[in-house]
Structure formats: C-alpha cells, structure tokens
N, C-alpha and C positions, 0 to 999 in steps of 0.2 A: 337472777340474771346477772350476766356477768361482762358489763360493758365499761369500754375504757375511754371517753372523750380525752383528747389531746388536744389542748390549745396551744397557739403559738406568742411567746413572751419575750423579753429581751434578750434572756441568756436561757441557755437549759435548764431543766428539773430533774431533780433527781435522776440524771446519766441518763433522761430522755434525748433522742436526737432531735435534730435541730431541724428535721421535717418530720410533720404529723403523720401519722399512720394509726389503721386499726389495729385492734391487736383480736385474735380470734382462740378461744382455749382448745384445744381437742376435746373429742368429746368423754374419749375415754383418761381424762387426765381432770381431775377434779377432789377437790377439799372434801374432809371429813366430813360429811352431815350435807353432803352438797349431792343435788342430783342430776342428770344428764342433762333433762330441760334449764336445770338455772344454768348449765354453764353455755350452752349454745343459743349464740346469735342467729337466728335465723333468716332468711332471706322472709320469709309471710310475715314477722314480726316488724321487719324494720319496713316492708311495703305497707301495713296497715296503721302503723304510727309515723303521718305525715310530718309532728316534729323529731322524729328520731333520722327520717329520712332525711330531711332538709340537714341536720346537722353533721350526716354523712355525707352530705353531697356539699358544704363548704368543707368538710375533712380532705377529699381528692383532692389531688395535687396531679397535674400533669406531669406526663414523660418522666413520674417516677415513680417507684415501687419499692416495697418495703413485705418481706413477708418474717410472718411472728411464727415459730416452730418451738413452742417447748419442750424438751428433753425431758424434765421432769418437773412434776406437778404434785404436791405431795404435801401434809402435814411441815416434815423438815424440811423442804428446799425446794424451793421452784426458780428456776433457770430458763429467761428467757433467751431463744437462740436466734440469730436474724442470720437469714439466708439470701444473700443478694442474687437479684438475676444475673447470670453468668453468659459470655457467647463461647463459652470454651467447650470443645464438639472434641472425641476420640477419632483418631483415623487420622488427622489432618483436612474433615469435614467444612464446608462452610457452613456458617451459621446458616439459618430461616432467614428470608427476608426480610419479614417481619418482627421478627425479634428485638427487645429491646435491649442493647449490651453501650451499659453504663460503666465507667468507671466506679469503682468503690465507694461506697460516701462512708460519710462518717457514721461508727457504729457504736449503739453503747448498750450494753450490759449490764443489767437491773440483775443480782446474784441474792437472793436472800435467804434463810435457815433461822433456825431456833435462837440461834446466838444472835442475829442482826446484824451478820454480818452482810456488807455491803461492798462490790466490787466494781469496781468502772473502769473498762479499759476504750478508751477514742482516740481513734487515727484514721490514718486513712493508708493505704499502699496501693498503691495507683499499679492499673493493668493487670491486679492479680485476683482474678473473681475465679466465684468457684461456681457450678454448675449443676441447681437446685436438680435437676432431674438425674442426675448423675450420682449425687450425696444418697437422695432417696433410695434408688437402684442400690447402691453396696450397702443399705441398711437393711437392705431385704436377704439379698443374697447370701448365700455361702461358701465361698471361694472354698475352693480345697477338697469339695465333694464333688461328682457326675454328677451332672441332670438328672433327675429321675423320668422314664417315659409317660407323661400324660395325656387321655385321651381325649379333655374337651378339645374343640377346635380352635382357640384361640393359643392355647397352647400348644398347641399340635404347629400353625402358623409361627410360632414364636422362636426365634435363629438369633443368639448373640455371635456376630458375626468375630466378635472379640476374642468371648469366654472361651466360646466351642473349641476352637483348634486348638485350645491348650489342656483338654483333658490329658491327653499323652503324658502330661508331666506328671502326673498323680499314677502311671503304671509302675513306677521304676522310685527306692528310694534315694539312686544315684543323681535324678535330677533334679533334685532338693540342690545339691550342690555348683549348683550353676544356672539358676531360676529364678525367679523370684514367686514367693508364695504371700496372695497378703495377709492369710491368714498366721503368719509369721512377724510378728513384731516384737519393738521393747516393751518393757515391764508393764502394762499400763499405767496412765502419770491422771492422777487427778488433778481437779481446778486449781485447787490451790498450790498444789506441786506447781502445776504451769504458771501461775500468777510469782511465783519465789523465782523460778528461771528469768523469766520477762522483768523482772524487778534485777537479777542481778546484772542481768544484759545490758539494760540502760545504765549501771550502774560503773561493773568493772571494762565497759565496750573497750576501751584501749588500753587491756592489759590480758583481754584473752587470747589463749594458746587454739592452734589451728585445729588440735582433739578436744579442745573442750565444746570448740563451733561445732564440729561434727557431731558431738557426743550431745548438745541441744538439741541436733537438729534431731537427732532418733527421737529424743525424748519426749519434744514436743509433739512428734508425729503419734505419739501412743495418747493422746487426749482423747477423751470419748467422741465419734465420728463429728455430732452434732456440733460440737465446740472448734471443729475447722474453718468453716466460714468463718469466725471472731478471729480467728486468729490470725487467718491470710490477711485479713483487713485491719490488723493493728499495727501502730508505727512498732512497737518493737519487734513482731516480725520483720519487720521492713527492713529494721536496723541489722538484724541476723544476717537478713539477707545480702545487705553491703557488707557485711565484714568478710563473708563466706567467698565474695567476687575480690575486693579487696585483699585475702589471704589466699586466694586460689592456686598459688606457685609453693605454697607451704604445707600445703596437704600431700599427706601418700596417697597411693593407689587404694588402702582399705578403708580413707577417711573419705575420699571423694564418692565412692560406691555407697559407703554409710548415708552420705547426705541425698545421694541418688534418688536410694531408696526413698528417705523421706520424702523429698517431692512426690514420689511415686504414690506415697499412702496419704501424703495432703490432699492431693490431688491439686498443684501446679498446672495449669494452663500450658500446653505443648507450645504454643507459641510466643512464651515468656521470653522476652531479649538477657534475660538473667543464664536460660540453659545455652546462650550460643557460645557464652565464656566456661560453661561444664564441657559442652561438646568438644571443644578447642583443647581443653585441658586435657580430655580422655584420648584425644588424638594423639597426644603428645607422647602420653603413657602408654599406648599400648607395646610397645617392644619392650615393656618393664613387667608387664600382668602375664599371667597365668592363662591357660586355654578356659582352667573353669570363670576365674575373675572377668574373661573378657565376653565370654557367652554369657554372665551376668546382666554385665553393663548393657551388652546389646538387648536384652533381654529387657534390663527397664526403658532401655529408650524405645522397645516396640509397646509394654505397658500404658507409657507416659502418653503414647499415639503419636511419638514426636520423630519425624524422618529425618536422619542423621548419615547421607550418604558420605561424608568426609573421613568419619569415622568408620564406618561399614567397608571403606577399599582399601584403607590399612589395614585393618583386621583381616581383610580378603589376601593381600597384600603377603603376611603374617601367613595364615593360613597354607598358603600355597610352598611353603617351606619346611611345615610342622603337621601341614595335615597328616602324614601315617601315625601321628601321635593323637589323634583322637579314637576314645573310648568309643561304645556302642550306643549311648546316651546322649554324648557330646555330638555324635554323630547326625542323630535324629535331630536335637535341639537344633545345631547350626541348621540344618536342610529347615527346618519351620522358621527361624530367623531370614533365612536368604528368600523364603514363599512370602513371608509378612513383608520383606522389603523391596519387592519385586527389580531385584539387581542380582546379577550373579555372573560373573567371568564365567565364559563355558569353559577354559582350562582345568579352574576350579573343580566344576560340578563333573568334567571327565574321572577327575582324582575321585568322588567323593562316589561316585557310582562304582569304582573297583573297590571303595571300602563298603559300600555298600554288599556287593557280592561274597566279600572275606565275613561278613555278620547275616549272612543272611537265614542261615542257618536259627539266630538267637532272636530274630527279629520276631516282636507278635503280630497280631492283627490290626491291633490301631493303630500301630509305629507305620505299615505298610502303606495304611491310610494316607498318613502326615506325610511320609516319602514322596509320594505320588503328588499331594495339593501341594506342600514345597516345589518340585519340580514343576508341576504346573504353572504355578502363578510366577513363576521366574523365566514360564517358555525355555525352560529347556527338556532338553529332550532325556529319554533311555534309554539302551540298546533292546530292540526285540529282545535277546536273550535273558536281559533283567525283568522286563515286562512279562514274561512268560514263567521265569522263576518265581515274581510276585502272586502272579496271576495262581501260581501253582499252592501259595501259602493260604490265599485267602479262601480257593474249592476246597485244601484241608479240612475245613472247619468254617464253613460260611455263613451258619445258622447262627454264631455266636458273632458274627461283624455286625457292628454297630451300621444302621442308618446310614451316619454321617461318615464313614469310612469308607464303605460301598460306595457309596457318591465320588467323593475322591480318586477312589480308584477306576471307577469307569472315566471321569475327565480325564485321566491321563491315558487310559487308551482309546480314546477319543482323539489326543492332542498327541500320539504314536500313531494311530492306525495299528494295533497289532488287533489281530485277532484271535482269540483265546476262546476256541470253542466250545471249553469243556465250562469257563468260569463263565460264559452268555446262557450257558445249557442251567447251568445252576441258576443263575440271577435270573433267568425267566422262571424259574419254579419258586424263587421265593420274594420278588418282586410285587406281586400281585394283592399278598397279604401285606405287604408290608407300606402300599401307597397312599392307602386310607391313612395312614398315620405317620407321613412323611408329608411337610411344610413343600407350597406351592414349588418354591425355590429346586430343593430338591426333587421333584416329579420332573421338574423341566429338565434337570439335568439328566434325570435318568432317559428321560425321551431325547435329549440331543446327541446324548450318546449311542442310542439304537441307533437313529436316522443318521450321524458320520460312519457309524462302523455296518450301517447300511442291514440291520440285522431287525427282520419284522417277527416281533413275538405279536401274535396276535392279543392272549393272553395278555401281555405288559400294556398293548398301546389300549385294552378295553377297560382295565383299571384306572389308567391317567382318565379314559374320556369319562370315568363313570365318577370318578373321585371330584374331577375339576370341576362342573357345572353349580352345584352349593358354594363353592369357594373362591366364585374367578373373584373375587371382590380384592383376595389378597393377592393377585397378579399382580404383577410390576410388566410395564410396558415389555419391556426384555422379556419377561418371562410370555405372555400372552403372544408374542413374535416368535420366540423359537417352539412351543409346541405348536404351532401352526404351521411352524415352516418342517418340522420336524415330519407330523403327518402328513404334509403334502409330500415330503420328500418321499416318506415311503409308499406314498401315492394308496394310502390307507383310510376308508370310511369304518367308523367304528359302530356297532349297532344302534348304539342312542347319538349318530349323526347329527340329525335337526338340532336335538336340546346341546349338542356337544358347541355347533358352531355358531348357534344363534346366540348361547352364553359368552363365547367369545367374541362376536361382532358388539355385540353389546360392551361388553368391556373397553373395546376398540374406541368406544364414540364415548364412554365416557373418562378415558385417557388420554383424549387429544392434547390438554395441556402438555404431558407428558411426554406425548409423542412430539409435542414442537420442540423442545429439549433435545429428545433421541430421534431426528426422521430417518434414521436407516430402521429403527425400530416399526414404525409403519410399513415402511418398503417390503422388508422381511414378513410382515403378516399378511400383503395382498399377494406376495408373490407364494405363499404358502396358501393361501385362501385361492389362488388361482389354479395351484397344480391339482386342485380338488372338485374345480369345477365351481367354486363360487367369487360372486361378482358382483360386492357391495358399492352399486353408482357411485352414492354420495362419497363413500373413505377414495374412491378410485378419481373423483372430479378434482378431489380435494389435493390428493397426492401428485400431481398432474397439473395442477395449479402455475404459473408462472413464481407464483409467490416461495409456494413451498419447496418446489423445485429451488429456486434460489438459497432458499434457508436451511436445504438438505444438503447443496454445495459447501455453503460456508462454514456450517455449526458441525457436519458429519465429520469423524477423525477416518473415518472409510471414504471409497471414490465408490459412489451411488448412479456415476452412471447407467454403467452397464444395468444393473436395477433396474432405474429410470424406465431404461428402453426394454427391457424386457416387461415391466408394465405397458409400454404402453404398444408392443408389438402384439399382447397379447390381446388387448382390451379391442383394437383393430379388428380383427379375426373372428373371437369368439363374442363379442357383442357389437354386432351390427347394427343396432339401435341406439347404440348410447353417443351422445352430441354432447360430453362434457370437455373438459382440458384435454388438450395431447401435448405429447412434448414438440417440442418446437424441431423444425427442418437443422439444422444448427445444430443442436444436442444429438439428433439424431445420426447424423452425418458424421460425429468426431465420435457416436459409441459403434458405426459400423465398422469402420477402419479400425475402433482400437479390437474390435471382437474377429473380424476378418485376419487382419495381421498374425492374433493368438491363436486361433485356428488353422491358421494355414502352416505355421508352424511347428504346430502341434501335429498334426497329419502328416507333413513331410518329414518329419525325423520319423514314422513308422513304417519300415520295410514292407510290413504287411501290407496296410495300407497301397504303398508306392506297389508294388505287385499287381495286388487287383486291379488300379489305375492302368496300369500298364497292357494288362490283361486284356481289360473292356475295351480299349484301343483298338488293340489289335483284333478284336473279336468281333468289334463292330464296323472296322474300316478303318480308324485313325480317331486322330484328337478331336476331328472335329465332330465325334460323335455322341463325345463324352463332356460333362460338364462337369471340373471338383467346383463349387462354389456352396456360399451357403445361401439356400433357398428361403430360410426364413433367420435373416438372421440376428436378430434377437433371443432364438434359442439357443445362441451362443456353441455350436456344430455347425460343420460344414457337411455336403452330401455328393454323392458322383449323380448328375442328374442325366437322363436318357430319354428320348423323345422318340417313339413310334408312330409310323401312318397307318391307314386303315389297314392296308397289308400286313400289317406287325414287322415293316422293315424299320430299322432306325435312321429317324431324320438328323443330316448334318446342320443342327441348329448353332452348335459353337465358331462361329468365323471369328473368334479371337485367335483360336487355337491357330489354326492356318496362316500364317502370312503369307502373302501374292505371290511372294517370290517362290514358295515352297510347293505350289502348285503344277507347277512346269516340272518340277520334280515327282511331282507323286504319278503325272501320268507316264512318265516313264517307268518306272518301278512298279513291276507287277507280279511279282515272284511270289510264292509259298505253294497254301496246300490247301486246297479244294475239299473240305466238307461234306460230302454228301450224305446221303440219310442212310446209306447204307453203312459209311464210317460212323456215323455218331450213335448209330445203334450197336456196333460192336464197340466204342468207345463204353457206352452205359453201358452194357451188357457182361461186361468184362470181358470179354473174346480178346484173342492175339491179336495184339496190335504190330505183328512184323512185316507188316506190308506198310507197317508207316515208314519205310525205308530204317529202321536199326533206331530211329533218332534217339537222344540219350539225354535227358533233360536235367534241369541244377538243379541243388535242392532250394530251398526258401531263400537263400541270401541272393538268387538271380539278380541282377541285376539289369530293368528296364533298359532294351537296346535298341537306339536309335533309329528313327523312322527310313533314313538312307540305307540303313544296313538293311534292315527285317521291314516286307510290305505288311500291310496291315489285313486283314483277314476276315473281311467280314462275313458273319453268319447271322443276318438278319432275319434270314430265312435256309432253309435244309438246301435248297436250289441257287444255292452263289456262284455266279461266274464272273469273269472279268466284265462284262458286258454292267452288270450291276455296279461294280464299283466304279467306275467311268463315269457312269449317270451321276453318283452319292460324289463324286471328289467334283462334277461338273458346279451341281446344286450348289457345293461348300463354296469354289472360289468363284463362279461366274455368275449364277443366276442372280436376278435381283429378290428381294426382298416380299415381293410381290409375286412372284414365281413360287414359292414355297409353300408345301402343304401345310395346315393347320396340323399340330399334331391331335393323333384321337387318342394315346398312351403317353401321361407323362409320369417318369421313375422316378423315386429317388432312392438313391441305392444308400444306406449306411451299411458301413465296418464298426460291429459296436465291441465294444470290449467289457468284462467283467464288473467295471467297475458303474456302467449304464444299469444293473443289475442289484433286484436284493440280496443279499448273501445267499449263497447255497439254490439260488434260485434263477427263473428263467422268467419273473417279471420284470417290468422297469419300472425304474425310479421316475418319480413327479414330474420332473422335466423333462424326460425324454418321452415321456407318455405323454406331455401333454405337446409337445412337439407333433409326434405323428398323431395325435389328434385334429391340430392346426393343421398338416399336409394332406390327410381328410379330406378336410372342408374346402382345401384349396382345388382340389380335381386330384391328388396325387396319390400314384400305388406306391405303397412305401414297399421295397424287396431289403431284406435285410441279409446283408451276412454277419452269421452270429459266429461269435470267436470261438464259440466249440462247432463249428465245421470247418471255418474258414481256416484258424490256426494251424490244426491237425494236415490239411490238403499244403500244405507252404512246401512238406515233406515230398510231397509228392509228382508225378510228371507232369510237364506243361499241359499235355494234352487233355490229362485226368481235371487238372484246375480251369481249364477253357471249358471244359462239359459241365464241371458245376456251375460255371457263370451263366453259360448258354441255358440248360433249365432254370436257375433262377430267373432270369431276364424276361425269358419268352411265355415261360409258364404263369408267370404273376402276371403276365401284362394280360392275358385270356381272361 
C-alpha cells in the first residue's frame, strides 16, 4: 500500500509544499516487485478504515487543490508533477461557473534517481496557470495526423472545433511554411537541461542578449509535456518572462515569432497581460515581415485562442496592397485566418475571391471546404459564379469529400442562396449513408441547409429523423431548434414521426436551462413544432410567460418579436382550449405595425402584385370591393380579401377605400364595357375578340389607372349593368352599417411566388401552409394566384387577365 500522510510543521520537508495534499500513484506506474493493489489507494479501502478516513478528512483543506501526476515511475527516477487547476479555456471561452481558478501557489518538486539526486524548484508566477484538462488532451493526441473515421457513438458525437478546420494544412507541404505544426519543435531539453537554463537565468539575468531570451525560451518549451505546469509556476520562469517584456523593442521579427511560438507549445493563458506587450510589438513589425512570417504570427495567435483584432487590420491593412502576391497556400491559409477571426473588410475578400477564381483550377477538395467556412464565418459573401464553379469541383469527385468539408460547403450556399442542382442531386444520393456517422452538429447543418435552399430530399430528411432519436441526448439547444424548425419549414412528417418528435420535445424540457440562456432558441423550436401541427401546452405557457418574454427581449442578440406573435397568433386559432400565457395587447400591437409596414412594402414594390390589385378593382366595381390587408397577421403576409352575398355578387365591405368625397364622383362616372355571358364565353373560348372594339392592351408593366379616368367594372355576376353598380357604390358610401349583408363567401386572394415553395415543386412551405390552414378554420376560401399562371398572363391582354380573375374569384367561391 502505498500512502503518503502529510503533516503540517513550521517550515517545509523535503521541497514539500507548504499545503498538505494526497499524493495518489497511477496504477500502471509502480516499483519493481510492486503490484497494482499495493500501489492503489482505493476509495473501499479508505471507506472501511474509519482511522485512515478520519486522517483524510483532517488532510482537506478548503478552496484548495493540489493534483499529484507522475510522469514517471520507475526503478531510476520518479518525478513528481503537480498540475494546478487552471480557468484558462481556448477560443476566448468563459470559464464554468463553478470552477475553481486560483492563482499559482507555491510548487515543489521531489526529483529523485539512482544517484540521489534531489531537485527543488518553489515560486510562484502569478496569473499564469495552465489547464489540467487541456495538458491531458495534447498528451493524447496527435497533432499533425487526420482523425481517423470511428464508429462508436461517442466518437462519432466527438468535434474539436479547434483541431478540425486545420486538417487543410497537413494537404500541401507549402503550409509547413507559414503555420504552425506543434508537432514541430526544438531539440527536446531534459530536466536537468532545464534546471542549468533556469540556474543561468537567475544567474547572468542582466547581462543577457535579446537571442539568448528567445533562444530559452524555445528551449524550455521542448521539456517533456508534463514538466510545463513546474515550470509556468517557477519564479524563474517568471523572471524570463520580465526580461522578454522588458527587452521587447530589442528583439527581430524571427526572435519575437521564436518566443511566440513557445507560448504557443507552454500553453500560456490567452488572457495573459504579458501577450498584450507581444501583440503591440507584432503591430509595430508588420510592414517589416514577410506574407509567410505574418500568416505565422496570425496563425499562433488563433493557436494561442487569443483575439488580436489590432494586429489582424494592419495585416488586413498590408494585405490589400500585396494581396496579388499571395501563393495558393497563403491564399487558403489567410481565408481560414479571416473565418477563425470572424473580421474581414469586404474590399479585401472582393480581391481575395478574383484569386480565388485565378487558383481554382489547383484548388482540391478540403481547401473548397475551408474557402467556404472562411467566408462563412466572416459573412461574407461569393459571386454565384464562384459558388457554382465550387460547386462544380466538389460533383467532380464527391465520394472522396470529407464529412466535414461537405458541411462547409452547403453553409455557404445556404448563406448565398445559390442553387446547385447537380451538387443537391449528388448530396441527396450520398447524404443518407453517410448521417449515421456524422456528429448531431453536422446532421443539423446539413438539414438547415435543405430547408434555406428550400430543397426536400425525402431520403435526407428520413435519415436525420431515423439517426437523431438514440442521440438527441447530444443536441445542443441550437441544434434541437433548427431541425425542427428546418422540418417544419419544409412542412415535412418523416415516417418514425411520433418517436422523431416526442425525442425531441423531450429534449426541449430537459434543456430549459439552456434555453434561458438562448430564448430565441426555444421560439425557434415551437414555431417549428407548430408548422407541423404540434402543440406542447406546457413549453408554449412557458414561452408566452410575462417572464420569459421579458428575458427573450433582453438576453436575445435577435428582435423575437415578430416570433413572439407569431406564437401566439397561432396558439389563438389552432388551440381553442388552451387558457395558458398570451402575449400581451402592447407587444401585440408594436409586432402588427412592425409586420403590416414590411408587408405592405413588400407587395407594393411588385408590379405584379399592383396589377392584380388593380385588376380585382376594376372587376369588381372599385376599391371598395377589394381588401390588400393582412387577415392574419401574424403569418407575417398580407392578402386581397373579397367578400360575396348569397347571390355570389361582391360585397362593398372596404369603406376605407372610398372617401365621401369620392362618391359623388363615382356616381357620375359610368363608362366601360358590359360583360355579358355571351362575351366571356368567347373571351374563354378563344373566339375573335374584334367586336371588343380593336382595343390594344399593355403588356405587364401597365400601369394601374386612375379611378376618374377608367370606371370600375364589375362582374359579380354574368348579368352587370349600371343599375347594379349604383346599388354596390349606394351600399359603399351611404348605407349604414346595419343595412349590409352578412357576407356568405369570404376570399382571400394570395399572389404567391416561388420562393412560398419547395424547390422544383408545387408544395408549400410550413408557414404558408400552416397560414391557409389557420384561413380554414377562420370560414375563409383561400383562391390562389400561383406565379406560374399569374406571371406568364402579365404578357398578356387586359381582357384575357380579367377572365382569369373572374374564374378564379367565382368558381372557388361555389
């Protein structure tokens, strides 16, 4: 048995620190003649001996932590390594909550071998901890290899969001040259090597040369992994370290990138006040470095996880003067530089897209990848014509694109809109195999990508729902929101329905932390859970809440109104039963106006649109026949609404449209052309229409003319005559309110357009479908003009466009 009690005495013991801790052996690290059991401490063992417990539990020590890692355990040499807890996180992360991040304490170093030889090094260097889970991770890993593909499931879940996007650099030996590999170091330095360094340091400190600091600093960085925590926490570290900020104006450009690097392979804490005098420095130099020296440097400061936008807009800066001098390497590199730093002058990225086009030719399959999540994550954009040229590299040869490359390259035509029919034709045929073993992450992206570019592979959407249900567990709120909002969007039930969505409401309720964090993330999954026809009370009371509503305004970086109200316009309508939250009169009231405004705007800048409007006018008798407004509007569309009496004539229910004054006017004006059933039967019919007196009509760019000029025309019925519109213009401006029929037909007319639409198809998407489901329920006949008839007829004469209105209008209303 192999236990270590630590008492506490006046002064240290043998380079014990000066707070007690366990020490615990590995199991596979053990003395000659020693077996697994003697060297492990067990948890049964110290629970069943009441005094071994009791003497562990005076050992604890609050709010502090000490962990014992030996490197090597052996006959010659055992080396203990202490690893302090660290809050230093990659990316620029915040720490855990809960996490304990201590300053450094004091550390010492028990070294002993055959000789008896004995090492002690105690200090302290304050702020510079290193991060046990992090140490561990690069003692495993292999830098400088690919992943290899594995199929349990936790590996399958498993995304270094880090590592991954820099496979690219291992296709090309060109970017050895401007990269950082960490499999690339100095000499390796053993202990005693570093203990002679650290001895001369304290020794010659103010008489060293600014390459000899540099030339430490590599050297120390090559100590075997485990020996980094000793040494970020020794004062002569420490000392190194002042002399490096202290000489900082005396270093070149290849000594500064030297000591770079070493931070880089210590692993240095991104948020260390020591790099904001490197960053400063590197600022200084860049109009002195090299395109390769300077996509280095950037290169360790994305390593380091440390954002250095000061430095990145002189480079950018730089760049925009020298970019045609970048290689096809350099090329790739910066674009993944400018993706991991999510900044980029669009000037720049116009230049950097025509070298793109000059290399595209040489470019492979992953470099396409890295292009695409570069411009992605920087939101900028590519021309169709490059997107299509991409698109074109990766149908070459799509069976050999990686996973992770694929993925890449649908978010950017996601985040284009282009459409690439031949590379969706492909991705649906090898999507399916390939989702089982593509990490939740990725499945969501590949489904959000269908549902923007609005493309329903059946196939694709029945592999996500069959793949996800064993694994929502690794869902991230984000992700459990967008495949849900994704299949509602294409307004898509997938054959294992039930188990699809009951996995995911489930997931829903046990993410609510989560979701108080992201509430646009919630929004997003009831408002996807709704285009499908589901309607989880409790997530919808909860959403709807006063509370959360407030904490969706404040914490969201999105405006959740419109959301808001489109929850709860729907909740209204299609759950008649449910008495939980609604949104308030208030919120309601400032998302109709903002949804009405974008609407009506929207409509009015289309000709086509204004046309029809124009048309139904005149067809019915006037404005006040017709209603553009939106009838539900929370489905965020407006509609032309039209009202019939029993007769199937149409009711002048709009007295907006009319003013008082306009009245006296309309019964004077009674001019056009009389309909009857013998005209509109040669009208359908196609017969000569030269008895329509010669008339000669525009083509589609007509424009709407004036109620004074042109009377209004109504054909409510085959038998119109002036007698009829007299009564319909009476109704509009004098009758009262009470005088007016109930209507028994009420319309709503949409103009939809393509993009209401799945691709290639003549279904509708989740929200419009679940709109004229809502118009349903309301009493309303939805008549649609669909933009492959509508569009085509703009061509053509007035007369032929009023006979499409007139059948549509009269014959739906039957």
């Amino acid at each position: 048995m192999a236990l270590v009690i630590c008492r506490r005495f006046p002064g240290s013991f043998c380079g014990m620190p000066s707070h007690p801790a366990l020490i615990k052996n590995h199991v596979n690290k053990k003395l000659l003649g020693q077996t697994c059991e003697d060297c492990v401490l067990t948890a049964k063992m110290i629970s069943t001996d009441t005094r071994m417990a009791a003497t562990l539990k005076l050992l604890k020590r609050l709010r502090y932590r000490a962990f014992c890692n030996p490197f090597t355990y052996s006959a010659t040499q055992s080396v203990a390594c202490w690893n302090m807890r660290s809050c230093t996180w990659r990316k620029g992360q915040d720490s855990p909550e809960n996490s304990l991040c201590h300053p450094a304490k004091k550390v010492n170093i028990c070294s002993t071998s055959a000789s008896g030889r004995i090492l002690t090094i105690s200090s302290t260097l304050p702020s510079l901890e290193v991060s046990r889970a992090s140490a561990s991770k690069a003692s495993t890993l292999k830098p400088g290899s690919p992943r290899a593909m594995r199929v349990d499931e936790e590996d399958v879940e498993t995304f270094d969001s880090f590592e991954d996007p820099r496979v690219f650099l291992q296709l090309r030996p060109e970017y050895q040259l401007h990269s950082y590999n960490r499999s690339e170091t100095c000499q390796p330095l053993s202990v005693s090597e570093g203990e002679l360094i650290l001895h001369k340091l304290t020794v010659y400190q103010d008489n060293l040369q600014p390459q000899i600091i540099a030339d430490y600093f590599c050297k120390l960085s090559s100590l075997p992994e485990e020996q980094h925590p000793v040494l970020l926490s020794s004062a002569s570290f420490a000392l190194l370290c002042q002399l490096s900020v202290k000489n900082i104006n005396l270093f070149d450009a290849p000594d500064l990138i030297s000591i770079l690097k070493a931070f880089v392979s210590l692993g240095i804490p991104h948020s260390h006040s020591m790099l904001d005098v490197f960053e400063t420095k590197f600022c200084h130099k860049v109009w002195e470095m090299s395109l390769d020296q300077l996509l280095l440097v950037a290169d360790l400061w994305r390593y380091l996880g440390r954002r250095v936008p000061r430095f990145l807009k002189i480079f950018f800066s730089y760049l925009n003067l020298h970019w045609k001098e970048l290689s096809l390497s350099q090329l790739i590199h910066l674009i993944y530089i400018i993706g991991e730093s999510r900044q980029a002058p669009q000037d720049l990225m116009k230049k950097l897209e025509s070298l793109i086009l000059k290399y595209i030719d040489l470019i492979n399959l992953e470099e396409v990848g890295t292009i695409c999540l570069g411009f992605f994550k920087s939101s900028s954009s590519l021309s169709e014509f490059v997107m299509r040229k991409m698109g074109d590299l990766a149908c070459a040869d799509m069976q050999h694109l990686s996973s992770y490359a694929l993925v890449n390259i649908l978010k950017m035509f996601r985040f284009t809109h282009v459409d690439h029919v031949n590379f969706m034709n492909q991705f649906g045929q090898i999507a399916p195999q390939r989702i089982p073993s593509l990490g939740v992450q990725g499945v969501m992206h590949l489904t959000l990508a269908c549902s923007a570019l609005r493309i329903l592979d059946e196939g694709v959407m029945n592999a996500v729902a069959a793949s996800l249900p064993p694994r929502v567990a690794y869902c991230r709120s984000k992700d459990v929101a967008k495949i849900l909002w994704s299949f509602g969007t294409l307004n898509y039930k997938p054959p294992n329905a039930e188990e699809f969505y009951s996995s995911l409401i489930n997931e829903i309720h046990r993410k609510m932390p989560e979701f108080n964090r992201y509430p646009e993330h919630l929004l997003t999954c009831l408002l996807g859970l709704a285009f499908s026809e589901y309607f989880p009370v409790e997530l919808i009371d909860f959403a709807l809440s006063p509370g959360f509503v407030r904490l969706a305004q404040e914490r969201s970086k999105f405006e959740v109104t419109k959301e808001l109200y489109t929850l709860d316009g729907t909740v209204g309508i299609e759950c008649p039963d449910y008495r939980g939250n609604r949104l308030s009169s208030h919120l309601q009231q400032k998302a109709l106006e903002m949804l009405w405004n974008l609407a009506r705007k929207d409509m009015n800048s289309k000709p086509e649109f204004l046309e029809a409007l124009f048309l139904l006018e005149t067809m019915l008798g006037g404005p006040q026949y017709v209603k553009h407004h939106m009838i539900l509007p929370h489905t965020r569309s407006s509609d032309l609404e039209v009202q019939l009496d029993v007769n199937m004539k149409p009711l002048p229910f709009n007295r907006e449209a009319t003013p008082t004054e306009d009245v006296a006017k309309l019964r004077l004006k009674h001019v056009g052309i009389s309909l009857t059933d013998d005209l509109m039967n040669q009208l359908l019919k196609g017969k000569s229409r030269g008895h329509l007196q010669g008339e000669t009509e525009s083509d589609s760019g007509q424009q709407p003319m004036k109620l004074e000029e042109k009377a209004a025309i109504p054909m409510g019925s085959s038998l119109c005559n002036t007698a009829d519109r007299l009564e319909a213009m009476e109704m509009a401006g004098l009758c009262p309110p009470a005088c007016r029929q109930a209507p028994q037909v009420k319309l709503a007319i949409q103009l939809t357009n393509k993009n209401q639409y799945c691709y290639g198809s003549r279904d509708l998407l989740g929200l419009h479908n679940m709109k004229r489901r809502q118009l349903n329920q309301l009493g309303y006949h939805v008549v649609e003009l669909s933009h492959w008839e509508w569009l085509p007829l703009l061509k053509r004469t007035r007369l032929e466009k009023l006979a499409f209105l007139h059948e549509k209008v009269f014959t739906s209303a039957l």
